[in-house]
Backbone of each chain as ProteinMPNN parsed JSONL, in Angstrom:
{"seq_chain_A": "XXXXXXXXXXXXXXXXXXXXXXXXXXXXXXXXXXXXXXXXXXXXXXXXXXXXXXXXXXXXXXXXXXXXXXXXXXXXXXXXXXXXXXXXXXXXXXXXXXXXXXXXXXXXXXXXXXXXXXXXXXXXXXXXXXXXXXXXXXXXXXXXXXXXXXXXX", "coords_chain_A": {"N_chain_A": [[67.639, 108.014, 86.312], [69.0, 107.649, 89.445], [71.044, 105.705, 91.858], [70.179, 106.7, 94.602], [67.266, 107.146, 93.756], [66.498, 104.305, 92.929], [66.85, 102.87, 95.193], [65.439, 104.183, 97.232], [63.243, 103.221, 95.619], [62.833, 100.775, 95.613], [62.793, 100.419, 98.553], [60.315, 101.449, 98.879], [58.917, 99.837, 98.046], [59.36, 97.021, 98.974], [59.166, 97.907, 101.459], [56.678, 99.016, 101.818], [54.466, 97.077, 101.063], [54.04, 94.906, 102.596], [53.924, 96.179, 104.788], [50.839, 97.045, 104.182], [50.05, 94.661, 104.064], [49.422, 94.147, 106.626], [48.985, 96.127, 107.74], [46.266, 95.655, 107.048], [45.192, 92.919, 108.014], [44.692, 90.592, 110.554], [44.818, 90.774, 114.208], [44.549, 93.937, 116.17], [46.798, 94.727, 117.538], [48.789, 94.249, 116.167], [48.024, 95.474, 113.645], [48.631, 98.146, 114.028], [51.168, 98.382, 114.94], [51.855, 97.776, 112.667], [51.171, 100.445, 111.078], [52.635, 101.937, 112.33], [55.101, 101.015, 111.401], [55.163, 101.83, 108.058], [54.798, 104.916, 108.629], [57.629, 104.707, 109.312], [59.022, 103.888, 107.093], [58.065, 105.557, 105.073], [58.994, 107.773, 105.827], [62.09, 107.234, 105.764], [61.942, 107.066, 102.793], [61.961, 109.428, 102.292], [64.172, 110.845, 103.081], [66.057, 109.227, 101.259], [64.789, 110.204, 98.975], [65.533, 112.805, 98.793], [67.883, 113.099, 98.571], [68.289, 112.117, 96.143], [66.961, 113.57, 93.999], [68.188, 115.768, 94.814], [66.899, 117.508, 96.341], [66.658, 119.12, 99.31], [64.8, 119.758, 100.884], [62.973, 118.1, 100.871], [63.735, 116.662, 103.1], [62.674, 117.694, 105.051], [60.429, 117.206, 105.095], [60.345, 114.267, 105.703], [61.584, 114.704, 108.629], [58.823, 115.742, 109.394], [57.525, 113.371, 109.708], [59.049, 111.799, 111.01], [58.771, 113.048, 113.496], [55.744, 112.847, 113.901], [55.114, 110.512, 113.556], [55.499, 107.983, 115.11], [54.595, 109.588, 117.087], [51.663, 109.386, 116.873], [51.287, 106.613, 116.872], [51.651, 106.45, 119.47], [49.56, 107.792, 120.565], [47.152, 106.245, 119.243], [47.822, 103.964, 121.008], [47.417, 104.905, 123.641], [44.594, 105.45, 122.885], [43.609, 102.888, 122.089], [44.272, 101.451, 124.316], [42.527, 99.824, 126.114], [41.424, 97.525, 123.891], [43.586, 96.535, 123.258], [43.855, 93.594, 123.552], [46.575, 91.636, 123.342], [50.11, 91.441, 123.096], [51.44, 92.683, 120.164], [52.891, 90.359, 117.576], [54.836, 90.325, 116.033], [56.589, 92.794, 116.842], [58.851, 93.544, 118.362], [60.717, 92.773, 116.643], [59.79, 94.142, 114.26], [60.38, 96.679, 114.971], [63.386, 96.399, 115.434], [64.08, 95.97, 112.701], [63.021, 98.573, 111.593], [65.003, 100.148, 112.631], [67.435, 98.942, 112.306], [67.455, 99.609, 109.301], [67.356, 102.404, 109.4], [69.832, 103.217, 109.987], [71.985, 102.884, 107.945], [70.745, 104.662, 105.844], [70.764, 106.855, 107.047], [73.684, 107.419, 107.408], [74.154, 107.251, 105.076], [73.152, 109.459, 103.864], [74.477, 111.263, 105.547], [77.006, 110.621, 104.351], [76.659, 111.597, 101.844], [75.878, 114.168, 101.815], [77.9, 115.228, 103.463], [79.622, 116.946, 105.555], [78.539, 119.612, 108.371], [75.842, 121.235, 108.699], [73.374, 120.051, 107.417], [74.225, 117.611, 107.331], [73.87, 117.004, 110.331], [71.168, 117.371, 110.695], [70.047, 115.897, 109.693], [71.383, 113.348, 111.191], [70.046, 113.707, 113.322], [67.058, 113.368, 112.645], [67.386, 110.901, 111.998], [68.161, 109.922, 114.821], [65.742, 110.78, 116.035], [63.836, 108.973, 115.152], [64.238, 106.71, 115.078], [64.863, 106.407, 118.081], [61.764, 106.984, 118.417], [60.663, 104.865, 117.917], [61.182, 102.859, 119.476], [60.149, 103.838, 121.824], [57.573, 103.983, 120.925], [57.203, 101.161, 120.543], [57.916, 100.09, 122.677], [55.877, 100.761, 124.389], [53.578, 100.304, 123.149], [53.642, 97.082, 123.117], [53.351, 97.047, 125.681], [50.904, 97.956, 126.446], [48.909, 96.126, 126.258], [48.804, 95.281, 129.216], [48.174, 96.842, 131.029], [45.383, 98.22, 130.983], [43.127, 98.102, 132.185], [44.409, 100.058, 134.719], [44.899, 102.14, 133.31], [42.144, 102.705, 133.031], [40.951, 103.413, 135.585], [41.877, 105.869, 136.193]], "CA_chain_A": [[67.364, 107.401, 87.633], [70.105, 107.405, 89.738], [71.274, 104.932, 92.713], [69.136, 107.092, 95.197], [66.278, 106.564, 93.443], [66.223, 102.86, 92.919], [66.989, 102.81, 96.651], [64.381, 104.311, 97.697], [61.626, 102.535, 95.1], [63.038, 99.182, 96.245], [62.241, 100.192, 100.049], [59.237, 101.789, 99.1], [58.409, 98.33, 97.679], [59.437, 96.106, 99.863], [58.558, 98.069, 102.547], [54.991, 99.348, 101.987], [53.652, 95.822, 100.636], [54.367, 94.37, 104.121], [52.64, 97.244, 106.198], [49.667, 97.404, 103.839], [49.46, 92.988, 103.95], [49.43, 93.903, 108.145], [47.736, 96.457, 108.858], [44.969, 94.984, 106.348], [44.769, 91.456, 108.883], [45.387, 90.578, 111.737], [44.905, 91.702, 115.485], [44.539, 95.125, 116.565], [48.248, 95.687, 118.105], [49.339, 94.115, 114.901], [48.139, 96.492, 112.862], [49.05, 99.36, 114.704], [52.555, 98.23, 114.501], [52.486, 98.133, 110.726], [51.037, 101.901, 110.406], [54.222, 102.776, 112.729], [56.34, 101.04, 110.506], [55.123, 102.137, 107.262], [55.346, 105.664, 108.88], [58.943, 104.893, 109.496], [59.39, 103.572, 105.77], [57.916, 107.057, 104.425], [60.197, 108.665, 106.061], [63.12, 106.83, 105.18], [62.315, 107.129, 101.725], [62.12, 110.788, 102.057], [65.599, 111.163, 102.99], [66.45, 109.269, 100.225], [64.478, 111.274, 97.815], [66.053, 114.305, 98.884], [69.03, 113.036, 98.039], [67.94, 111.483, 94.767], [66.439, 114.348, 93.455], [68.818, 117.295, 95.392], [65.713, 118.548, 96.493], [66.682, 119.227, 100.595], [63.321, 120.111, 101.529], [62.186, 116.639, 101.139], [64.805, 116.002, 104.221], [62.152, 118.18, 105.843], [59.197, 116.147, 105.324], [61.018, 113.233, 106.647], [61.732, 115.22, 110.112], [57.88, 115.902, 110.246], [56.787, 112.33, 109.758], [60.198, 111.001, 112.238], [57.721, 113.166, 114.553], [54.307, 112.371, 113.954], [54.896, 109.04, 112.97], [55.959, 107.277, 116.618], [53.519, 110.362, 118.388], [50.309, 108.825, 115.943], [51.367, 105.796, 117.412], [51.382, 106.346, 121.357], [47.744, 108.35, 120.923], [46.576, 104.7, 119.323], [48.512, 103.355, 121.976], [46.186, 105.461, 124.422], [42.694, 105.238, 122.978], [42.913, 101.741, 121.991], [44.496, 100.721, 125.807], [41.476, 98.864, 126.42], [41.155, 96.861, 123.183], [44.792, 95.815, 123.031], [44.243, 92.938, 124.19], [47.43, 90.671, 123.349], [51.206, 91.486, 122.39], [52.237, 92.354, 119.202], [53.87, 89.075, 117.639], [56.2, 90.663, 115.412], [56.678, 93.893, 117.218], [60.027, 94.116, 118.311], [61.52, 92.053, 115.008], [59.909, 94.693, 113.252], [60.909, 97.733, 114.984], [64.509, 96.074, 115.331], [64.315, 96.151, 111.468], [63.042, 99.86, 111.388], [65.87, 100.679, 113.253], [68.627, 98.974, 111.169], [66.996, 100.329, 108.295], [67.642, 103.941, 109.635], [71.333, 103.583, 109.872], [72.613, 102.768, 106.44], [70.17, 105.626, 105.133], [71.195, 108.293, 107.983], [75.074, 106.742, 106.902], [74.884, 107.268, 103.259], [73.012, 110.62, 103.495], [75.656, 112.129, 105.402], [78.48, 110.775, 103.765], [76.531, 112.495, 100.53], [75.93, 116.104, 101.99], [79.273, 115.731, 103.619], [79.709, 117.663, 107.369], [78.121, 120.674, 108.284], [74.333, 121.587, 109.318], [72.6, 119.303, 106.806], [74.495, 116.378, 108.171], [73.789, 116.737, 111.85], [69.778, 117.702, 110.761], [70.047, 114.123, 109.073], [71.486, 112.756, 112.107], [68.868, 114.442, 114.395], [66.294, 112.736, 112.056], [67.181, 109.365, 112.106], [67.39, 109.568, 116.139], [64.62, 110.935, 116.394], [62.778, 108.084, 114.027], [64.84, 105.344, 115.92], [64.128, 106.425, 119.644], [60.711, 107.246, 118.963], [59.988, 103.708, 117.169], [62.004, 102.185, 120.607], [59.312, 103.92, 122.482], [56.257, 103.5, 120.319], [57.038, 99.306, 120.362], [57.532, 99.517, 124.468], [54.292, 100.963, 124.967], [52.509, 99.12, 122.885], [53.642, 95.543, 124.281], [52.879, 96.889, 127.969], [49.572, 98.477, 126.13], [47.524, 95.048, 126.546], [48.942, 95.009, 130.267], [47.844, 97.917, 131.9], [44.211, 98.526, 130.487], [42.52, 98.961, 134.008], [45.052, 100.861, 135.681], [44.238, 103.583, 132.677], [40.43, 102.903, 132.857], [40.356, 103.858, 137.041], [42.556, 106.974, 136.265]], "C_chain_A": [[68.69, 106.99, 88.268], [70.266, 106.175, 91.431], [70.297, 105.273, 93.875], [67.954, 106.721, 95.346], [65.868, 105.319, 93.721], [66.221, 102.376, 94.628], [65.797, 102.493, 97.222], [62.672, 103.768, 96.702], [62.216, 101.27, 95.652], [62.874, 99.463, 97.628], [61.092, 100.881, 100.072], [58.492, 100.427, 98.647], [58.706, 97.811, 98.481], [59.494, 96.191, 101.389], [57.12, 98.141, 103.137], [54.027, 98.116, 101.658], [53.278, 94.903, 101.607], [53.457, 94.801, 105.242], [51.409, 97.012, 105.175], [49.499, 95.951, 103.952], [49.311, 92.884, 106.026], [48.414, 94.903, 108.513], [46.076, 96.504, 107.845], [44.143, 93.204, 107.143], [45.371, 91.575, 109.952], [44.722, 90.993, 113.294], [44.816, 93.144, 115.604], [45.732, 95.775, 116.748], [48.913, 94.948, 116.868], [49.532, 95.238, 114.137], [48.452, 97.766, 113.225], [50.768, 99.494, 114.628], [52.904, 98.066, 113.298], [51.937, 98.962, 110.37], [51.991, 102.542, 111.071], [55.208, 102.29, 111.545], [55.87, 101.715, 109.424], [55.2, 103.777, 107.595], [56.691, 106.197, 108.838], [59.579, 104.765, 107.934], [59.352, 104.453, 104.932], [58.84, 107.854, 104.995], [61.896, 108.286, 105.494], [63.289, 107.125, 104.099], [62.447, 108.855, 101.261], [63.211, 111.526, 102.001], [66.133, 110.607, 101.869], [65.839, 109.885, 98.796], [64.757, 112.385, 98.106], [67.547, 114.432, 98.19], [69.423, 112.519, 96.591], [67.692, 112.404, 93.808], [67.067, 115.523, 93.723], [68.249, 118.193, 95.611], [66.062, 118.338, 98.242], [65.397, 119.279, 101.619], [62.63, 119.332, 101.999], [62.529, 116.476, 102.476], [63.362, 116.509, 105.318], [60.535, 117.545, 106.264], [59.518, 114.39, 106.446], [61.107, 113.746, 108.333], [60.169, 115.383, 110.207], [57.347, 114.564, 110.69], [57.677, 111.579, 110.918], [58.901, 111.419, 113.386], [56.533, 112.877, 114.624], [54.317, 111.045, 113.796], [54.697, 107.882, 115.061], [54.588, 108.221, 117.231], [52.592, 109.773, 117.739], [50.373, 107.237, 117.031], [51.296, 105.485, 118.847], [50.103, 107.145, 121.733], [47.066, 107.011, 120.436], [46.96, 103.875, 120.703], [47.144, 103.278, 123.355], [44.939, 105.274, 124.558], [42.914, 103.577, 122.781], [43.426, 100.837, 123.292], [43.796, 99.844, 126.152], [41.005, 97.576, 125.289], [42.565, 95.969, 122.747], [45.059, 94.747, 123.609], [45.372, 91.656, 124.221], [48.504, 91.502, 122.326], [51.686, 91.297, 121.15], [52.65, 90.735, 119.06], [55.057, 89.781, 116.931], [56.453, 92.062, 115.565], [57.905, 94.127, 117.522], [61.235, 93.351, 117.238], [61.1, 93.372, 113.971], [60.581, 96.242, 113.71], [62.698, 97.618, 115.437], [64.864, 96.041, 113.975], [63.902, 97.709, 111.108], [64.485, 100.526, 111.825], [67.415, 100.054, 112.362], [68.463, 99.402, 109.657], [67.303, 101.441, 108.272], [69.147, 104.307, 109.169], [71.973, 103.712, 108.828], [72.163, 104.236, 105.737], [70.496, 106.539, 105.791], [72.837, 108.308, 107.469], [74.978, 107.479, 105.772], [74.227, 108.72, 102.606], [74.107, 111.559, 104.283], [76.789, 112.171, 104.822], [78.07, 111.671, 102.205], [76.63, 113.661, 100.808], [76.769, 116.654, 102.678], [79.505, 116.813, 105.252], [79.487, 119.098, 107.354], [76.385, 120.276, 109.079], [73.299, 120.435, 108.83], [72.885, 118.033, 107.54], [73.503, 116.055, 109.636], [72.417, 116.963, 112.028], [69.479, 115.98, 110.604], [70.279, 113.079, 110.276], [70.312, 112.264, 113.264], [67.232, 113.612, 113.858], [65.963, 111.285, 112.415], [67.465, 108.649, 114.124], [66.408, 109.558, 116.604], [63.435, 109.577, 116.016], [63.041, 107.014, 115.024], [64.277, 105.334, 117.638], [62.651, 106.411, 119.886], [60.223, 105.65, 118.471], [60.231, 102.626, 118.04], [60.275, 102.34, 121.096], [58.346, 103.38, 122.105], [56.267, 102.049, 120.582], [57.041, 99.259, 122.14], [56.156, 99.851, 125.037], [53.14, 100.421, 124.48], [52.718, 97.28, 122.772], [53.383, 95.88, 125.562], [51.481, 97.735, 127.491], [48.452, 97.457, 126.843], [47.89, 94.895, 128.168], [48.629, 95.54, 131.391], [46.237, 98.667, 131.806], [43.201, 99.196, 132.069], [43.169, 99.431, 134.968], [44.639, 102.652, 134.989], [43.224, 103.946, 132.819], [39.876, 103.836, 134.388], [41.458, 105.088, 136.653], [41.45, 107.823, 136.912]], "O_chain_A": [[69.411, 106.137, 87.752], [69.181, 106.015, 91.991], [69.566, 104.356, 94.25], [67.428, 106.205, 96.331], [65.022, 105.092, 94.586], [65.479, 101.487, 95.044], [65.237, 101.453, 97.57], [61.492, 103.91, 97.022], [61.407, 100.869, 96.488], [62.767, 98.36, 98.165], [60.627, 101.067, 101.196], [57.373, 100.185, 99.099], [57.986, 98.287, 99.36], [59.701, 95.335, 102.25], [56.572, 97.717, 104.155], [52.846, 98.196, 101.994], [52.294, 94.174, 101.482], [52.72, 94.286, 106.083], [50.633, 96.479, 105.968], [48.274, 95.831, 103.944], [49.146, 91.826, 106.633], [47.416, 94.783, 109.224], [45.099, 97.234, 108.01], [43.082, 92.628, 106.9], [46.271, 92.332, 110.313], [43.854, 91.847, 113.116], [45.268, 93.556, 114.535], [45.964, 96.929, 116.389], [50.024, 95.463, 116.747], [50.567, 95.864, 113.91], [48.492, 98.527, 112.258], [51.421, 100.493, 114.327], [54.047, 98.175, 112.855], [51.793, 98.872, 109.151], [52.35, 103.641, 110.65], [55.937, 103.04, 110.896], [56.208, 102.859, 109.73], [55.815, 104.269, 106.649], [57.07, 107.335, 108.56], [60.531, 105.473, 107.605], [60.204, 104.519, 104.045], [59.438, 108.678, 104.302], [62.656, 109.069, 104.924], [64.421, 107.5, 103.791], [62.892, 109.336, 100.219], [63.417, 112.502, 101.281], [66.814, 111.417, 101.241], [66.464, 109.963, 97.738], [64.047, 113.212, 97.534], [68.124, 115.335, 97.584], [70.532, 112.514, 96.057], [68.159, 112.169, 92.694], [66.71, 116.478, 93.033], [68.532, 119.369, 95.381], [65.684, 117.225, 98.607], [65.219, 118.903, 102.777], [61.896, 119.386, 102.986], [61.591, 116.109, 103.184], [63.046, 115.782, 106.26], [59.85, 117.485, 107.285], [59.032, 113.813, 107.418], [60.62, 113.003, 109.185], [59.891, 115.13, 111.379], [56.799, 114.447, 111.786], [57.103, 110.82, 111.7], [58.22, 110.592, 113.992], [56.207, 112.561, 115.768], [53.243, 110.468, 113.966], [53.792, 107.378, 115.728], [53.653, 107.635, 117.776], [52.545, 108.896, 118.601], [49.474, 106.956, 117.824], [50.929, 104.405, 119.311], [49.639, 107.202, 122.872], [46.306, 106.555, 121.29], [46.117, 103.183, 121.273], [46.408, 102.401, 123.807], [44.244, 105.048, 125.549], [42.174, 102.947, 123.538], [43.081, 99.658, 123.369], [44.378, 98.853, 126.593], [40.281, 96.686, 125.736], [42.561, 94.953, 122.053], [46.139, 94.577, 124.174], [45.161, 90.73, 125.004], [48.204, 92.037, 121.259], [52.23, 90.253, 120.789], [52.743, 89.968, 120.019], [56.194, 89.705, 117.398], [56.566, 92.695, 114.516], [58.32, 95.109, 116.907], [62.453, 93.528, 117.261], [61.842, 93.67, 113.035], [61.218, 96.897, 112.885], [63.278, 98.659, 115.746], [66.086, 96.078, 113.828], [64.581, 98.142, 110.176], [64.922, 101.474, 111.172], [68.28, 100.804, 111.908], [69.452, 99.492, 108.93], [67.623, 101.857, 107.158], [69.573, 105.177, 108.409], [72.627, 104.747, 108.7], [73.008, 104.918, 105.157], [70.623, 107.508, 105.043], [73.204, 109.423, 107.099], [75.798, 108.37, 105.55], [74.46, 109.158, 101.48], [74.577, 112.533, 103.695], [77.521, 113.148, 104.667], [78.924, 112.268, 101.549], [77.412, 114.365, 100.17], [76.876, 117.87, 102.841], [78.526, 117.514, 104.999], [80.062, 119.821, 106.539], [76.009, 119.319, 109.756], [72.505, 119.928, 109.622], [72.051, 117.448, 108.23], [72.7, 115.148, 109.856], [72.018, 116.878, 113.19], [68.848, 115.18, 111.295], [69.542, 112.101, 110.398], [69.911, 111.218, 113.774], [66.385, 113.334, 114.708], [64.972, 110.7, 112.85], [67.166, 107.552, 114.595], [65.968, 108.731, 117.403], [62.382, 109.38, 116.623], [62.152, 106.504, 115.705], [63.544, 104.526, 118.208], [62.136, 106.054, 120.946], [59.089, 105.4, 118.879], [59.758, 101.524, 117.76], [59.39, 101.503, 120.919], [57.976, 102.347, 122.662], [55.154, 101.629, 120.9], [56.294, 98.519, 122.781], [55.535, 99.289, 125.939], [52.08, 100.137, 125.038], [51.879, 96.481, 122.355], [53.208, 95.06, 126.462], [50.937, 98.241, 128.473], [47.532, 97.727, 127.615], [47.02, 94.154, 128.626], [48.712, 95.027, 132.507], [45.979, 99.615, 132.547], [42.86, 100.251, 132.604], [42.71, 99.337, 136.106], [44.324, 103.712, 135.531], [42.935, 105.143, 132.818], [38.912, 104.598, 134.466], [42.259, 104.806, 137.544], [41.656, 109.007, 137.178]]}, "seq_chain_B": "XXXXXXXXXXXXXXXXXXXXXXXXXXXXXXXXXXXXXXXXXXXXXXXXXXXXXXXXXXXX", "coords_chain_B": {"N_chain_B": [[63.504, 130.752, 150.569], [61.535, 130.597, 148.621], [62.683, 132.476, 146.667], [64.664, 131.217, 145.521], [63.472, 129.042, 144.302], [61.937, 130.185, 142.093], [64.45, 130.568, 141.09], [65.099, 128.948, 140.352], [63.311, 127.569, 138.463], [63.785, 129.801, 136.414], [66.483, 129.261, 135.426], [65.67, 126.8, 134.576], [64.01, 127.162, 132.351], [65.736, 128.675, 130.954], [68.029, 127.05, 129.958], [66.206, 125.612, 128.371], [65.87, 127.087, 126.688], [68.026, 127.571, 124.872], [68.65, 125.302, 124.168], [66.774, 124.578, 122.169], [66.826, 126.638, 120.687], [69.214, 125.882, 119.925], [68.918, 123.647, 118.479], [66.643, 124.801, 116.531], [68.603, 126.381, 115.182], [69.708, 123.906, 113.442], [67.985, 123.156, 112.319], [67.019, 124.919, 110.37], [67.284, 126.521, 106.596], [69.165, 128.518, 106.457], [71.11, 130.366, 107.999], [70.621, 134.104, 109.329], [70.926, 136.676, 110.884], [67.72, 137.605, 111.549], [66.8, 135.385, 111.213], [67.919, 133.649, 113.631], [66.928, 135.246, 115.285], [63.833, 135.647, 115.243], [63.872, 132.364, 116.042], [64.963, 132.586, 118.257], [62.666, 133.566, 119.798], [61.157, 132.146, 119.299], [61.822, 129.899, 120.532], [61.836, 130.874, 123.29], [59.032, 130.436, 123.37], [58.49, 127.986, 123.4], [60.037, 126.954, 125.463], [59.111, 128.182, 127.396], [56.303, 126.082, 127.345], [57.414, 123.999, 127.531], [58.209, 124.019, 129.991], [55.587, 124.307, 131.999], [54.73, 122.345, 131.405], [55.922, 120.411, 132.127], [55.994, 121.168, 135.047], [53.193, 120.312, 135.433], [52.736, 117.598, 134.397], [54.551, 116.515, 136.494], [53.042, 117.603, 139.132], [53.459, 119.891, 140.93]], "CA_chain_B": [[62.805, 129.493, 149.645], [60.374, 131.062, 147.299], [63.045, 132.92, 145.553], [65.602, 129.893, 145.21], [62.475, 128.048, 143.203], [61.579, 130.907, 141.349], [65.694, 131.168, 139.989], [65.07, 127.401, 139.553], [62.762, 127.782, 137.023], [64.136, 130.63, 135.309], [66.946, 128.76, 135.072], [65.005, 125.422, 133.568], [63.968, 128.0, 131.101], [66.884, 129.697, 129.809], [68.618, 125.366, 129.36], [65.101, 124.853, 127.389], [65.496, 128.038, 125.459], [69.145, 127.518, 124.67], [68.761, 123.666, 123.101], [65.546, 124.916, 121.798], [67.859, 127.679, 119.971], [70.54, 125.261, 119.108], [68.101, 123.09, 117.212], [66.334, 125.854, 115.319], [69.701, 126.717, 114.221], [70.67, 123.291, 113.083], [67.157, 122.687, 111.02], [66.459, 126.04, 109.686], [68.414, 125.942, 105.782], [70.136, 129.341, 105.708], [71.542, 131.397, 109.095], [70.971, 134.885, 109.486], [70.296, 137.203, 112.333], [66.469, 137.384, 111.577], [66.487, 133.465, 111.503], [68.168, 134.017, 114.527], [65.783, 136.534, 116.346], [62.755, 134.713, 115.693], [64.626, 131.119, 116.62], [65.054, 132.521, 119.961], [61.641, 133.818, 120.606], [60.155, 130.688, 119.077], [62.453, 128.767, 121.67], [61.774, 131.152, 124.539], [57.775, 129.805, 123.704], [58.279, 126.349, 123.502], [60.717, 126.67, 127.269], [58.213, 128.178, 128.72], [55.379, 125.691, 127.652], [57.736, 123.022, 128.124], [58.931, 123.921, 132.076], [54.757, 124.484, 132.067], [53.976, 120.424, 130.929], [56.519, 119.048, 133.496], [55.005, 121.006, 136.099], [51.829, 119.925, 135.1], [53.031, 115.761, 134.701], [54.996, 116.319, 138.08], [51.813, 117.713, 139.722], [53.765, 120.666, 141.751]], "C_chain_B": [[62.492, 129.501, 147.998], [61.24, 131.434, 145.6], [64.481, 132.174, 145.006], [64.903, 128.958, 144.229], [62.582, 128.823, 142.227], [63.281, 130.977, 140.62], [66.095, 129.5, 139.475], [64.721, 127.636, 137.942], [63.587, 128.477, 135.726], [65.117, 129.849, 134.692], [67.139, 127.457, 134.005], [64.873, 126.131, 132.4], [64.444, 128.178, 130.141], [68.01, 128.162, 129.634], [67.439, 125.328, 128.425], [65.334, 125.728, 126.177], [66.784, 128.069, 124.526], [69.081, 126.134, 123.914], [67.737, 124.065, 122.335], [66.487, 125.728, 120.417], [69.173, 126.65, 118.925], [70.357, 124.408, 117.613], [67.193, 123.184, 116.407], [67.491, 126.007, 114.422], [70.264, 125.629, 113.114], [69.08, 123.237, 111.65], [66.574, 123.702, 110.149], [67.867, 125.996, 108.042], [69.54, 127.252, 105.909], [69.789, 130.547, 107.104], [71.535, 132.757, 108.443], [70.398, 135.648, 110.762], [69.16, 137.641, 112.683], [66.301, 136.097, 112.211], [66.524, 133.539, 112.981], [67.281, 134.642, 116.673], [64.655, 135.674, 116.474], [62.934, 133.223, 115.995], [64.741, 131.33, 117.789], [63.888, 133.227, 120.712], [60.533, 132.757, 120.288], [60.688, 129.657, 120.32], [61.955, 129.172, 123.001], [60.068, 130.854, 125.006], [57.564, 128.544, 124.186], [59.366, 126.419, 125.044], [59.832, 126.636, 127.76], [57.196, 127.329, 129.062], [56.26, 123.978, 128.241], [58.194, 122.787, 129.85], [57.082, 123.7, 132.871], [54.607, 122.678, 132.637], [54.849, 119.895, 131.875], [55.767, 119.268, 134.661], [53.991, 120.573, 136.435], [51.849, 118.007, 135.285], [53.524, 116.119, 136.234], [53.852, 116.839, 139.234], [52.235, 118.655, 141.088], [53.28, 121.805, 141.508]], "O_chain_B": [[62.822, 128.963, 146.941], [61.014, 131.162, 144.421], [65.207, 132.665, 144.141], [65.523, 128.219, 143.465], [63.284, 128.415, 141.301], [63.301, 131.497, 139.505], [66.91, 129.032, 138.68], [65.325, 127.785, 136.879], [63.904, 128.04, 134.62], [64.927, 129.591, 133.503], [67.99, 127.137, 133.175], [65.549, 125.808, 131.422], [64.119, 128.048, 128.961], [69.003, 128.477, 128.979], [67.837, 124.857, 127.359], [65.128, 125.398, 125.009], [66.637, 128.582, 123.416], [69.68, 126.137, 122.838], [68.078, 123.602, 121.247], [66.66, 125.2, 119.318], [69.697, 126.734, 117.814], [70.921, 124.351, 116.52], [66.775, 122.29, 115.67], [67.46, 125.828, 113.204], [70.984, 125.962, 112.172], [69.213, 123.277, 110.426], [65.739, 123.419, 109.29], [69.022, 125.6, 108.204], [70.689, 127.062, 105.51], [68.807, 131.272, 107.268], [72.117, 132.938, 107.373], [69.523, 135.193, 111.498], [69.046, 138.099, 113.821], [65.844, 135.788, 113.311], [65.481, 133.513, 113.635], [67.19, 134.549, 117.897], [64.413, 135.038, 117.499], [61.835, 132.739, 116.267], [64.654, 130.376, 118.562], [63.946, 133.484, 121.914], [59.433, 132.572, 120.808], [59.992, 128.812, 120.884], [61.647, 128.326, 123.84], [59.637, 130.906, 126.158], [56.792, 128.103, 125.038], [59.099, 125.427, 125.722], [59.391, 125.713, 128.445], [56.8, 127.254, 130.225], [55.839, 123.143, 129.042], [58.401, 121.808, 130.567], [56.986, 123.142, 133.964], [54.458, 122.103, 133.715], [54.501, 118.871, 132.463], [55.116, 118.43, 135.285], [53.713, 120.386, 137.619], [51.175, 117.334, 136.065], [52.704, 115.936, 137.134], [53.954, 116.277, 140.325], [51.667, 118.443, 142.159], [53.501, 122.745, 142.271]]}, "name": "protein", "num_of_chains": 2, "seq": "XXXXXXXXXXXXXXXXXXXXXXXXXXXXXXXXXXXXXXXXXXXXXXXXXXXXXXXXXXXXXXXXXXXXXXXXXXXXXXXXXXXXXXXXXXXXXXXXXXXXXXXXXXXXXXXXXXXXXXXXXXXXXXXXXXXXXXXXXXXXXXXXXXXXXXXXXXXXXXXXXXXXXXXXXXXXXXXXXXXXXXXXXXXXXXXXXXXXXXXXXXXXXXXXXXXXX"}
């Protein structure tokens, strides 16, 4: 078990225990914001099990979930428009912690696979994860605010 | 007019099909000029549906 590893079981722990104690209580736009994060947390750990294991492929699971993860989140966003009725509380604390979470792990997988294609896929990853987890948290704090402007569409 | 829009587009196109292309190339693991070939007719799908979906949000 190498440094990788432990990495990524210590943020699969002390990430997933968090989302599953949120989006198990709580509010509606609560929990919706802790199946984005734990989205974001599977992915994270995917990059580091790619690099744990020198299995690249993983890297590739990570890029599908960077994308589905945030888009899962702005179709809840959508259907539950009308039931959202009150702001996240810990919505942009937590996707301000998804997002420094990204860096270190986008950081320490390129300085492992070193410059070239893999790098700049890795890069491409953790923007993608970061911008879309920006978006996903702005639309769902202006979710509970706009409910009957969507409903008379 | 008509044909100043129409070299619009094409143009939106062949920018969509070109980044489209750039970032096949970067996430695909192992370049060759197959990869290549179908990277730029997978891109020249996703331009076209993407110049499609703006027109479609912009409502022109």
């Amino acid at each position: 078990m190498n440094a990788w590893l432990v990495c990524a079981s210590l943020l699969l722990v002390a990430g997933l225990l968090p989302v599953v104690w949120g989006t198990a209580r709580g509010p509606l736009g609560h929990r919706v914001v802790a199946q984005n994060c734990g989205t974001s947390v599977v992915c994270l750990v995917m990059l580091l099990l790619a690099q744990g294991y020198e299995r690249p492929a993983y890297t590739d699971l990570a890029l599908v979930l960077a994308v589905l993860g945030p888009v899962g989140t702005l179709v809840f966003a959508r259907l539950l428009s009308g039931e959202l009725d009150e702001e996240p509380r810990w919505g942009r604390a937590v996707t301000a912690l998804t997002v420094a979470a990204t860096a270190p792990v986008v950081i320490a997988s390129c300085a492992a696979t070193g410059p070239g294609r893999a790098a700049v896929k890795v890069v491409f990853i953790g923007v993608l994860l970061a911008a879309g987890n920006v978006i996903a948290s702005r639309t769902l704090s202006g979710a509970h605010r706009n409910p009957t402007e969507t409903r008379y569409d | 007019m008509r044909r100043g829009r129409l070299g619009a587009t094409v143009a939106e196109i062949l920018v969509w099909q070109v980044a489209l292309s750039v970032l096949w190339l970067v996430l695909i693991s192992t370049v060759d000029p197959l990869e290549l070939f179908v990277g730029l007719g997978c891109a020249l799908v996703g331009a076209v549906a993407a110049v499609a979906a703006r027109r479609a949000v912009s409502g022109r």
